[in-house]
Structure formats: structure tokens, C-alpha cells
N, C-alpha and C positions, 0 to 999 in steps of 0.2 A: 332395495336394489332397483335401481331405475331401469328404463326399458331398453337401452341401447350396451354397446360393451365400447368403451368411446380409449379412442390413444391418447397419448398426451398432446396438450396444446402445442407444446412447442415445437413440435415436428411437422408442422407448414400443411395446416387442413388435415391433420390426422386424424383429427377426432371426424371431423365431418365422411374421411373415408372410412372408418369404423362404422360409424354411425349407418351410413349407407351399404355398407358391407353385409351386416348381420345386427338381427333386431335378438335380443335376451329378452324372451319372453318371463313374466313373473305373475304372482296369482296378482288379481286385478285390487284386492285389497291384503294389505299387510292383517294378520289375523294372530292373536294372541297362541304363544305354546303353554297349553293348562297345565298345570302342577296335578295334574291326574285328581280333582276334587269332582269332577262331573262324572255320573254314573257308566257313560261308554268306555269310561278309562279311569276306573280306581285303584289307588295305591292302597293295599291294606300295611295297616302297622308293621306285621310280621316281613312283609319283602323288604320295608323301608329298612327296618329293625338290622336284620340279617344284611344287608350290604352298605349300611353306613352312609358318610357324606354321599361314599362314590356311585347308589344307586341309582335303583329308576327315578325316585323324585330328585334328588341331588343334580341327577343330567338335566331334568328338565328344567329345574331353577338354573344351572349352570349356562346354558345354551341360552338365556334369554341377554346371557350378556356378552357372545360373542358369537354372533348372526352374522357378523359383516367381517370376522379374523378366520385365521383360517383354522382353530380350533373350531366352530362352528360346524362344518362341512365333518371333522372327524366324529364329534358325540353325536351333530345326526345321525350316521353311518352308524354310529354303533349303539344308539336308540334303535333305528331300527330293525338291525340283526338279533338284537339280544332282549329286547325289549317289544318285538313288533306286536305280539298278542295281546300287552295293553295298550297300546294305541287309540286313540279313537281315530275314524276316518279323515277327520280336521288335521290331528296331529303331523298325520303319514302324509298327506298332500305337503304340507307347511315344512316335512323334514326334507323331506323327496325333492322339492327343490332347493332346501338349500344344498343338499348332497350333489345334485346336479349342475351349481354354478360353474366347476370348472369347466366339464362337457361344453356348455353353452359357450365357454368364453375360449375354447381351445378351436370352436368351429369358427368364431370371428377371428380368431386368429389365422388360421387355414384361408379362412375368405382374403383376409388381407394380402396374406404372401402371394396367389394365386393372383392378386391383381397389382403383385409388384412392388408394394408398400409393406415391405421385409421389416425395418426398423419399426416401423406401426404395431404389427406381427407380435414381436420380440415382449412388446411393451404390454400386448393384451397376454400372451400367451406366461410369463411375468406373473400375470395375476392370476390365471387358470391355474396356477402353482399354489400361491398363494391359499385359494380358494379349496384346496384339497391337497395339501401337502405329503400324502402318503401315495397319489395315484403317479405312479412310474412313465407312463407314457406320457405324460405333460413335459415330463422333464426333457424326456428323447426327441417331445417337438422343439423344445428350445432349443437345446442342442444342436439341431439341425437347422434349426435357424439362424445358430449364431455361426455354423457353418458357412451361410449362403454369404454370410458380412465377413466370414473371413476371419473371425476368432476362433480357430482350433486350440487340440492338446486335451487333458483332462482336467474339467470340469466339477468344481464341488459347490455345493447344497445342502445349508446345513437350517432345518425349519422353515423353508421354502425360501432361506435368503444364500445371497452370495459374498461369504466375508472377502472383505478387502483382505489383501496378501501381496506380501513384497517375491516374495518368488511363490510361484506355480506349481500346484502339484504334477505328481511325476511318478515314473513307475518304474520302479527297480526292484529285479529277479522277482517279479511277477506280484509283488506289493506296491500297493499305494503310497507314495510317503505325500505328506501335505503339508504347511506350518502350525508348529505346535502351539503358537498364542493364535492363531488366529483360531483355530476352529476352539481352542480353550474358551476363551470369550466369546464366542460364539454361541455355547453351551451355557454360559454365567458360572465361570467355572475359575478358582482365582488357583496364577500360576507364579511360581518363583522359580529362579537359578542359583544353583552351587555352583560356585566357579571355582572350587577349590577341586571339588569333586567331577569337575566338569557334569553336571544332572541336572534333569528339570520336574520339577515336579508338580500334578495339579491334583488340585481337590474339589469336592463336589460332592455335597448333600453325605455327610460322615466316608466319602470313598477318596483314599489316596493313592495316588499314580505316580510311580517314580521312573525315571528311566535316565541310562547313563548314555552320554555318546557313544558313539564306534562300540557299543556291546550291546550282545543280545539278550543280556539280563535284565530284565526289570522288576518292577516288587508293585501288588495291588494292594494293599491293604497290612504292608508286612509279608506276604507272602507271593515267595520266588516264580515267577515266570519266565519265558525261553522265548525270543522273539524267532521271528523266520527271518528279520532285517535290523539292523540296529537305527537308533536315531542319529542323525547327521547333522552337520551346517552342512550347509547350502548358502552359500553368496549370503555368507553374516546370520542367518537363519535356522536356527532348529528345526528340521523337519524329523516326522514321526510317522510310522505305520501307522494310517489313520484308521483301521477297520480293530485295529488293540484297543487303541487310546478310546474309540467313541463308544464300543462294548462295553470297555468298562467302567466308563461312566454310565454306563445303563441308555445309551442311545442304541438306537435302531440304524442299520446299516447297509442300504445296496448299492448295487451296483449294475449300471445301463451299459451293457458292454459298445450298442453300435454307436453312439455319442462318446462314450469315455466319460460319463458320468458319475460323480460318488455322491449318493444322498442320504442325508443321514437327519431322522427326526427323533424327536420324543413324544411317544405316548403318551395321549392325553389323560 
């Protein structure tokens, strides 16, 4: 991670207002994360044993290959939490900032709007998402950012990205509806239409999602669910209660109320 939090070039001296804006401090040398072989922080067989790929040494080999994505920021966080008593003091400094990029790069964002350069803003605070995709207030500054530029309505985030979408989610009788291929694909999640049956259906990781237009029945797995809203068109478009649809796909799901924001990740 370099020392500045810089905009994009093409926004006429952006980077240079960044740049001058706020400095993202980093340790002064990049320092390896030990796979716990050194005595301040040993993996014995039995923890490794007992929690498989996904343990302590698993995270640790896992993390050295995405320092700079935004799973990075999630297994440090939850190295730390769950993991902190084997740590050595190297480790905890080295996860601690990457856990903290977003922070760093949410306050260059702050700096930027403050001095006017809103789209600059938008662009760093973009990455402070990126950079920690589960922390909720990153989201509610962009929001409010994209406020200032005069993009309202609600707002979706699905793995710190924003799917393209021909119509805009929306809110009816107090649900969310969104498009159903967009956030489908979104997830890697592959989707087909009955058009006999007027249905759409997606699938994802052995989980099937079926749902009919204009009814509130739909089927998980084969088995009957009661929606609060049915799926609709919309201006040529299937829209779906998207707090249904991304559950049960086993995505994680909230909701920023003073932006109108839906954000929705997956557990690393």
C-alpha cells in the first residue's frame, strides 16, 4: 500500500488533491504474515486438525494472497477476533493495518469533500468499501456523497460493487424489490426464465430459488415459501424482494436506512 490515498487521474489534478488532502500512513516495511512456525505464535496439529482448510493456519496462508482485495480486511478482522491469543506481536500490527485501510481511506475521503472535490470523494471513499466490505458506515458516506452530486433513490451493494441495472431498485409495501439478474450475477449465481410459467429461477452452490410473477409463492430447494411481495416486471425487468432472494442464497443482507442503502456480502 503506498503512502498517499490518491483519485483517479482523470478527474483534472485529483490525485494531486488526494495526495495533499490526506497521507495513509503504512508500516515503513511490508513484513511477511508467518504461517504460525515461529515460537510466539504456534499452530499445534490438534487446532489445525480440528478446524480444517478454514483455520488458524488456513487464514494465515489464505491472507497472503489477498492483502490488497477486500477479503483481505475481512480474515484479518477475523484473525484477530478469533484468533488474537496466537498472534505474535508482528502478526497483530501487520493485520491491524490492513483491518484499518478503510478508516484511513474514508478520512481522505472526508478531507476531499470538505475541500470541495466531491467526485474525488466518491472515488476514494469507492475504495474504503472495497477495502472492508462489511463496515456499514463506508457505505452511508458514499451515499451521502452521491447525494451531494445529485444521485438519489435506493442504493445497492453487492461485495463492495455496484451491479449495473436497467431499472433501479425500489420500495414497495415496505420491501425492497431490485433486478433479479442483476444481483443473480452478481452473486455467480446462474439464472433461467419459464415463460410458459411466467418464473425465474436461480441457482447457486446446490441451492434452487424459484419464484412466479405477481405471486407470493415461491419454492427454495422444493420447498414452499410465502413472500410479503411477489416478483414483478418492471419496464421489461424482473424485479424480486431482494432481502429473499440474497438469504437464500446464503448472502448476508442490510440495510442503511438514512442513505437507502442495500448491502449485501458473502462471508468469507
Amino acid at each position: 500500500m503506498s503512502g498517499s490515498a490518491l483519485a483517479k487521474p482523470e478527474n483534472g489534478g485529483g490525485a494531486e488533491k488526494a495526495a495533499t488532502a490526506a497521507t495513509v500512513k503504512a508500516p515503513e516495511k511490508e513484513k511477511e504474515v508467518k504461517s504460525g512456525t515461529d515460537t510466539q505464535a504456534t499452530v499445534t496439529s490438534s487446532t489445525y486438525e480440528d478446524k480444517g482448510k478454514n483455520g488458524f493456519k488456513g487464514l494465515l496462508n489464505a491472507i497472503e494472497n489477498v492483502k490488497d482485495k477486500p477479503a483481505g480486511a475481512v480474515i484479518a478482522d477475523l484473525l484477530l477476533s478469533k484468533y488474537g491469543s496466537k498472534l505474535s506481536d508482528e502478526q497483530k500490527a501487520e493485520l491491524e493495518a490492513l483491518n484499518e485501510k478503510d478508516a484511513a481511506l474514508s478520512a481522505a475521503a472526508d478531507l476531499l469533500d470538505k475541500q470541495g472535490s466531491v467526485t474525488d470523494a466518491v472515488y476514494v471513499q469507492k475504495e474504503a468499501i472495497k477495502a472492508n466490505i462489511k463496515n456499514i458506515d463506508s457505505y452511508k458516506k458514499l451515499g451521502k456523497l452521491y447525494e451531494k452530486l445529485g444521485k438519489n433513490g435506493v442504493q445497492l451493494y453487492v461485495n463492495g460493487d455496484e451491479p449495473s441495472m436497467e431499472v433501479r431498485p425500489f420500495i414497495r409495501d415496505g420491501n425492497t424489490l431490485v433486478p433479479f439478474r442483476a444481483i443473480s450475477e452478481a452473486l455467480k449465481a446462474e439464472v433461467s426464465w419459464n415463460a410458459d410459467e411466467r418464473s425465474v429461477t436461480v441457482t447457486r452452490d446446490g441451492i434452487s430459488v424459484k419464484l412466479f410473477i405477481d405471486s407470493k409463492t415461491a419454492y427454495v430447494n422444493g420447498q414452499e415459501v410465502t413472500l410479503e411481495v411477489p416478483a414483478a416486471i418492471e419496464n421489461g425487468s424482473t424485479v424480486v424482494p431482494v432481502r429473499f432472494v440474497s438469504e437464500a442464497l446464503k448472502a448476508v443482507v442490510k440495510w442503511e436506512d438514512e442513505t437507502k442503502s442495500v448491502i449485501i456480502y458473502e462471508e468469507q
